[in-house]
N, C-alpha and C positions, 0 to 999 in steps of 0.2 A: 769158457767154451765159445763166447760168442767173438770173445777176441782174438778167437785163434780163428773162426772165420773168416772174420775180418782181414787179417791176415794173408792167409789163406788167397780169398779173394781179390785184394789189392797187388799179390804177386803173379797172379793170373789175368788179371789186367795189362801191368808191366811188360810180362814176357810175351804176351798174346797180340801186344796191339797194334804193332808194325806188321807182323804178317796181314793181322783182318783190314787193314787200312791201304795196303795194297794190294788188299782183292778188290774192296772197293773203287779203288781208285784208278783202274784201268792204266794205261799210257799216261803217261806226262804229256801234257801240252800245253802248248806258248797260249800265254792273253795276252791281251792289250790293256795295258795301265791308262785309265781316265783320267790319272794325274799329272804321270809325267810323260807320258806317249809312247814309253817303250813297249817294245813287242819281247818278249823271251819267259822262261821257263820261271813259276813265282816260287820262294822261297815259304818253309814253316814259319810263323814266329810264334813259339809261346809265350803269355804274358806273365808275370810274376816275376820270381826268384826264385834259382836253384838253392842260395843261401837259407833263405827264408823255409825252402821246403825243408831241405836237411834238418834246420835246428827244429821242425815239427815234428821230425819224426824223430828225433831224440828223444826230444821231449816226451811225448804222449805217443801213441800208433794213432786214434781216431783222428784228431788236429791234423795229422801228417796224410792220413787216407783222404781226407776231406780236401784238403789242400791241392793234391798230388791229381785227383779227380778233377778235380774244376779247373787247372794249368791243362790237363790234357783235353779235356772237353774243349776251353776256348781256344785251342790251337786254330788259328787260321793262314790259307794263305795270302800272300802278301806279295808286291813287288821287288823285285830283287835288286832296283838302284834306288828306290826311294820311301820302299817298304811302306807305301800306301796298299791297303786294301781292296782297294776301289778296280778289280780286275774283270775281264769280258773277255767273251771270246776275238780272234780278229778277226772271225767274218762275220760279228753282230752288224750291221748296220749302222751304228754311232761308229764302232771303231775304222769302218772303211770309209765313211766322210768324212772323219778323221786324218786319215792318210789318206784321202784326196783333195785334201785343203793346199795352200799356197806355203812357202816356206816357213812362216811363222808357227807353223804347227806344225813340226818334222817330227813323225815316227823314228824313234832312235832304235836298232833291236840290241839288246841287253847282253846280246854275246853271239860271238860265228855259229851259225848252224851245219 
């Protein structure tokens, strides 16, 4: 019983989390990467392996829900040329002295808008 729960629940996770993740998530909008100065739209990256997930949920369902959980929990996003972290908006304050520093510090934007 409990594993059909289980089950249960982890499919409703799956199918449900894209929609709830762009309610949340209002508009897409460009940051400013702290690392490598581009400006543009940051990509997902989840950590793990999809390899890794698959053979857990062969294996066992708990192993594999547990797994499957914590890949979508740390999803962050990230810079889309240098896949740093490290993202702001461009009109915080660091990022416009930033981009109004001398050529050594060029804003690159990440793609035509």
């Amino acid at each position: 019983m409990r594993i059909g729960v289980l089950v249960v629940l982890a499919l409703a996770i799956y199918i449900f989390r894209r929609p709830l993740a762009r309610l949340g998530m209002g508009k897409h909008k460009t940051l400013y990467c702290l690392q490598c100065g581009s400006v543009g739209f940051p990509k997902k990256k989840m950590p793990g392996s999809f390899g890794i997930e698959l053979v857990l949920w062969l294996c066992l369902i708990l192993p594999g829900v547990i797994y499957s959980l914590w890949r979508w929990n740390a999803t962050q996003s990230v810079c889309a040329i240098c896949e740093s972290p490290g993202l702001i908006p461009p009109s915080s304050p660091r990022a416009i002295a930033a981009a109004n520093k001398p050529d050594d510090w060029p804003v690159r934007p990440a793609h035509r808008v």
